[in-house]
Residue frames as qw, qx, qy, qz and C-alpha x, y, z in Angstrom:
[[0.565, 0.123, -0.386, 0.719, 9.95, 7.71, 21.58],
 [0.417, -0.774, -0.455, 0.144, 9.59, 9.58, 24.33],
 [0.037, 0.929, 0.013, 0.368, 10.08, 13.18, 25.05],
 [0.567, -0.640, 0.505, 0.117, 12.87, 12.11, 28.01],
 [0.835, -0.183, 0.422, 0.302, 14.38, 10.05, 25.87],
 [0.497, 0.715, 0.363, 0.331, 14.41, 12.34, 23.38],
 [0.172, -0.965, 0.059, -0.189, 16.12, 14.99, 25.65],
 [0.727, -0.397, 0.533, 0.170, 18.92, 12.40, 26.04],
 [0.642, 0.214, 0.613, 0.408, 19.39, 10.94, 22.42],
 [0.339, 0.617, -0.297, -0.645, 20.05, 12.90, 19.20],
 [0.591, 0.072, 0.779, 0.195, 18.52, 10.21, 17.29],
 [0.581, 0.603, -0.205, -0.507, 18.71, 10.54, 13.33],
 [0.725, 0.181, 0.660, -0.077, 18.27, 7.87, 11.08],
 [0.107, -0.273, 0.715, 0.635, 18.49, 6.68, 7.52],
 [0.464, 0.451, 0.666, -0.371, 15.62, 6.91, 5.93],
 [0.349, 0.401, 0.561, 0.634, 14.33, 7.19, 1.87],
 [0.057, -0.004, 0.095, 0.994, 13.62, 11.04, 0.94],
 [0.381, -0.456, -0.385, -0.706, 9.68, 10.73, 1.68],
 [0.012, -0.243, -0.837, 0.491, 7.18, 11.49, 4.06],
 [0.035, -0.791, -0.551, -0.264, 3.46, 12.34, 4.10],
 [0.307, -0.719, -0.111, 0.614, 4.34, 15.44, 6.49],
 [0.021, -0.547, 0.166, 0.820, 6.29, 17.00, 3.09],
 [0.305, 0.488, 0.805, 0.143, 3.95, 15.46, 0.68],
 [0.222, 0.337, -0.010, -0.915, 2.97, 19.05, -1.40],
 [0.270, -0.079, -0.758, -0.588, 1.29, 16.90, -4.08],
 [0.736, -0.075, 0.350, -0.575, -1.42, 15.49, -1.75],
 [0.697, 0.129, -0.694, -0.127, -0.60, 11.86, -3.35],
 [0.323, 0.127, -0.848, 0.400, 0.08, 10.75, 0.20],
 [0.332, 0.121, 0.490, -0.797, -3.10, 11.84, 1.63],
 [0.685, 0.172, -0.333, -0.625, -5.13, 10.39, -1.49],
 [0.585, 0.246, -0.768, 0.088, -3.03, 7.00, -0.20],
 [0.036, -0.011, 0.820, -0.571, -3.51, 7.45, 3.30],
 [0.635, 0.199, 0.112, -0.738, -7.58, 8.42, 2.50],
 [0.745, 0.195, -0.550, -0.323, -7.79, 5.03, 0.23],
 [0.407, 0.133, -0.861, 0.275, -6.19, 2.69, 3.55],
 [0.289, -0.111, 0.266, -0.913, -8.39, 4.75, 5.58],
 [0.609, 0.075, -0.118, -0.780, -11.15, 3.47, 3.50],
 [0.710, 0.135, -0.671, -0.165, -9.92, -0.17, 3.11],
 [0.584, -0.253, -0.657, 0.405, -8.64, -0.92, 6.49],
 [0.011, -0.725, 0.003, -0.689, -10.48, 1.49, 8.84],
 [0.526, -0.825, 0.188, -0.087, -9.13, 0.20, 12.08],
 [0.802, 0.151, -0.209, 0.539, -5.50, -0.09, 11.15],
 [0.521, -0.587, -0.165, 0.597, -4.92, 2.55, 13.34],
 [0.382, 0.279, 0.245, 0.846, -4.75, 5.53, 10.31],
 [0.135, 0.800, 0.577, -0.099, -7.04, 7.99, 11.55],
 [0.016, -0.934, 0.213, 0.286, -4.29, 11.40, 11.60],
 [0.514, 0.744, -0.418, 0.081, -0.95, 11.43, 9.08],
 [0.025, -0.588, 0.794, -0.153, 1.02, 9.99, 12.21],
 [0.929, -0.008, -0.317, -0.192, 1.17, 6.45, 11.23],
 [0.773, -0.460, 0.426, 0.099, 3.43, 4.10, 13.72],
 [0.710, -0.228, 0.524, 0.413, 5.42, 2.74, 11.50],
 [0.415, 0.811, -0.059, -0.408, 5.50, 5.43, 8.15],
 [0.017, 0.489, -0.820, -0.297, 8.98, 3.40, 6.55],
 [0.352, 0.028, 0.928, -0.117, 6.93, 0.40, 6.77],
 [0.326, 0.664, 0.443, -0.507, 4.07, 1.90, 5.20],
 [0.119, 0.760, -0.402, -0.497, 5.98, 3.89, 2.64],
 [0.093, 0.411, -0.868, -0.262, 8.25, 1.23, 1.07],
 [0.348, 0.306, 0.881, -0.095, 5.15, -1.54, 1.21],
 [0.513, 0.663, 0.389, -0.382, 2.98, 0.60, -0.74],
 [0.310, 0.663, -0.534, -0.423, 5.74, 1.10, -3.64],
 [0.167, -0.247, 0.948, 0.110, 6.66, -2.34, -3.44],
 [0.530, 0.398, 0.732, -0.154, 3.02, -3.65, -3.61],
 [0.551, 0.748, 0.140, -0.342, 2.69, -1.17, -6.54],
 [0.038, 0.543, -0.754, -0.368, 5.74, -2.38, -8.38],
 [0.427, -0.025, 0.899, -0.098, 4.59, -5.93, -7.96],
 [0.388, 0.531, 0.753, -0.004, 0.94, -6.10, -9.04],
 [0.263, 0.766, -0.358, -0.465, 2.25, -3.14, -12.07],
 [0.119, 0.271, -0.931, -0.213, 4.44, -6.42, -13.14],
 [0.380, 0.230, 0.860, -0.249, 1.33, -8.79, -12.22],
 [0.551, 0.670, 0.236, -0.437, -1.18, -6.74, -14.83],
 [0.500, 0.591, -0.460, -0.435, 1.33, -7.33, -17.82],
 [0.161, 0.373, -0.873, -0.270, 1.42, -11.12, -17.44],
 [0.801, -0.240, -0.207, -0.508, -1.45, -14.05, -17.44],
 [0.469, -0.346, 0.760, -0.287, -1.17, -16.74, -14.65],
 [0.636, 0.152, -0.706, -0.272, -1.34, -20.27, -15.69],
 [0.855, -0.436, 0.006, -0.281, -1.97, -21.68, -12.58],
 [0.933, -0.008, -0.208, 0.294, 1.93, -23.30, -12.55],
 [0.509, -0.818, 0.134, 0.233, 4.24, -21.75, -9.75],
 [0.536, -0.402, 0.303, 0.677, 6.99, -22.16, -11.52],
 [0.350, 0.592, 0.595, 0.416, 5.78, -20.71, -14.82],
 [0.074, -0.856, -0.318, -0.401, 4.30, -17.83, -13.03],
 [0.439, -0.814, 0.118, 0.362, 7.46, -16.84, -10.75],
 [0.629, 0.062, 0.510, 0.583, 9.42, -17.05, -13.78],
 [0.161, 0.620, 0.404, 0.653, 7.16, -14.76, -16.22],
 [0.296, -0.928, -0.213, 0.077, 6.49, -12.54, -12.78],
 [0.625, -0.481, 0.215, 0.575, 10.54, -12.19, -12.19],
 [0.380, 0.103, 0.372, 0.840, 10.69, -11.10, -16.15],
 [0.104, -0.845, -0.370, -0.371, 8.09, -8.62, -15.56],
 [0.423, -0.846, -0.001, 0.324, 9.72, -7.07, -12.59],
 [0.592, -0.294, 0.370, 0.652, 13.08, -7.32, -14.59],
 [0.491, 0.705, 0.418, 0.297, 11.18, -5.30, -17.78],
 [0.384, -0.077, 0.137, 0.910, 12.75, -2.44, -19.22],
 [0.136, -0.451, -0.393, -0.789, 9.53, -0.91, -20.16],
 [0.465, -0.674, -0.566, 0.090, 7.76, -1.45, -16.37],
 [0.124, 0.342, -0.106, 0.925, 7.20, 2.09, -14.95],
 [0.403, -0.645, -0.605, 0.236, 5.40, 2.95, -11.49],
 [0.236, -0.641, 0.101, -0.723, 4.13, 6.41, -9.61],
 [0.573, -0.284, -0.603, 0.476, 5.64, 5.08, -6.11],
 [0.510, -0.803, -0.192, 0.242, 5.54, 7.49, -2.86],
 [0.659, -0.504, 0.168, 0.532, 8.90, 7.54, -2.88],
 [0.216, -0.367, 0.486, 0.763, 9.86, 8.13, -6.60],
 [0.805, 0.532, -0.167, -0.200, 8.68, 7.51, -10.33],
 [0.510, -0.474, 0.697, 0.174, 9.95, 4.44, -10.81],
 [0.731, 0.600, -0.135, -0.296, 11.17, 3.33, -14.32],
 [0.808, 0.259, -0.518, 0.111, 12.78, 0.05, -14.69],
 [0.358, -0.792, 0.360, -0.339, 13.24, -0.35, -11.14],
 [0.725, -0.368, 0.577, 0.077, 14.72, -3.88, -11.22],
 [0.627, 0.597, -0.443, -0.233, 16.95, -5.50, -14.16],
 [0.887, 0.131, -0.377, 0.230, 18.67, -8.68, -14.79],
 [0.731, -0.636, 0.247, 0.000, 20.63, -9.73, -12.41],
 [0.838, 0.336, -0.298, 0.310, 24.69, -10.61, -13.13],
 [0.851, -0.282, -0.211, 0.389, 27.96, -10.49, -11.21],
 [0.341, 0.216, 0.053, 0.913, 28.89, -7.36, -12.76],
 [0.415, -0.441, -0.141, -0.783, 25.35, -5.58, -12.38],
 [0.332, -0.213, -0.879, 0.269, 25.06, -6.83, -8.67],
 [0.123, 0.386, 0.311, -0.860, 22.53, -3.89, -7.68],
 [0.224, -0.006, -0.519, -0.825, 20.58, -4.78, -10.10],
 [0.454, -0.519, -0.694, -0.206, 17.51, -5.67, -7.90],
 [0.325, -0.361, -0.409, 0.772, 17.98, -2.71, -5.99],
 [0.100, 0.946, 0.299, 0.073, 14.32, -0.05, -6.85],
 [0.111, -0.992, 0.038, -0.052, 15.82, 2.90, -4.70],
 [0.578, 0.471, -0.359, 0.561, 19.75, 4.31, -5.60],
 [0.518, -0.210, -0.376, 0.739, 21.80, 6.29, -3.14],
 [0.026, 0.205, 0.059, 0.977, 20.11, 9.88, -4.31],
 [0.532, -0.500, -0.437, -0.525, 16.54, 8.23, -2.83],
 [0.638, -0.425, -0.575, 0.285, 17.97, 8.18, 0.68],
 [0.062, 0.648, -0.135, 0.747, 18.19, 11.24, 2.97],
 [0.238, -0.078, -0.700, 0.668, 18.69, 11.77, 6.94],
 [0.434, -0.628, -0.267, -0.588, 15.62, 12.32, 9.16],
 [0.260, 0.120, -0.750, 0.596, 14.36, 12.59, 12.65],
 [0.182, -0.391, -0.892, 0.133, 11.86, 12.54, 15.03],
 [0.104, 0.427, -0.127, 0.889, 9.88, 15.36, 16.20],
 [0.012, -0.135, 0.789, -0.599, 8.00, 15.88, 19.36],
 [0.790, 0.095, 0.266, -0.545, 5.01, 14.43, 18.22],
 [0.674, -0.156, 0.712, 0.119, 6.95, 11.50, 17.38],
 [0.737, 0.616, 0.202, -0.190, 6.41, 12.23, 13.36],
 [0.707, -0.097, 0.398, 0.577, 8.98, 11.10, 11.28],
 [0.285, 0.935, -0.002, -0.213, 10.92, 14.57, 9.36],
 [0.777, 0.324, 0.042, 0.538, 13.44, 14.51, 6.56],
 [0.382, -0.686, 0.066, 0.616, 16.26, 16.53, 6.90],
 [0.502, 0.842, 0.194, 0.038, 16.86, 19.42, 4.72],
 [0.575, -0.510, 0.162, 0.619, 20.42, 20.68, 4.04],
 [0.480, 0.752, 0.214, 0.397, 19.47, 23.12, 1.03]]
């Protein structure tokens, strides 16, 4: 976004309570140093990634996934092995170190009553942000 348009628009957004910017742990810099290493022209060279939500919420997801992938064996039948993958994701004992959170049982059976029940991140993992004038993406604080 530009700096004119930016002098026009109070733009703030919904966005999940992380960024690498307030990252005190360094976990997001060990993550951004490991993509760095795998994909070194994806465009990571400084913290301001283009598309950080995109980034963010792929790297939990992929680590939810292939968390549920290490606790079941493949048989080589698709339908076998989206089955036993779906009851891994749905375990009660599956537990991830996401970006975003510690996630611990982040998906469960599905039913009509429990219709959020393939929803990882609640309402308390979402928080307003905005841009700043290097275009880096900053949660809002309202302590």
């Amino acid at each position: 976004m530009t700096k004119e348009v930016k002098n026009v628009i109070d733009l703030s957004f919904i966005q999940s309570c992380y960024s690498f910017r307030s990252d005190n742990s360094n976990k997001g810099a060990n993550v951004l140093a490991r993509a760095r290493t795998l994909f070194p022209n994806a465009g990571l060279e400084s913290n301001n990634i283009s598309a950080p939500a995109g980034f963010i919420h792929g790297y939990d997801l992929g680590k939810i996934v292939f968390t549920a992938l290490k606790g079941i064996t493949l048989s080589g039948d698709m339908v076998k092995d989206r089955k036993a993958l779906k009851d891994a994701l749905e375990s009660p004992n599956l537990a991830v170190s996401g970006l975003i959170k510690e996630y611990k049982n982040p998906f469960s059976k599905w039913s009509g009553v429990q219709d959020d029940a393939h929803e990882a991140l609640g309402l308390d993992d979402f928080c307003m942000a905005h841009f700043d004038d290097d275009n880096q993406m900053v949660i809002k604080s309202y302590n």
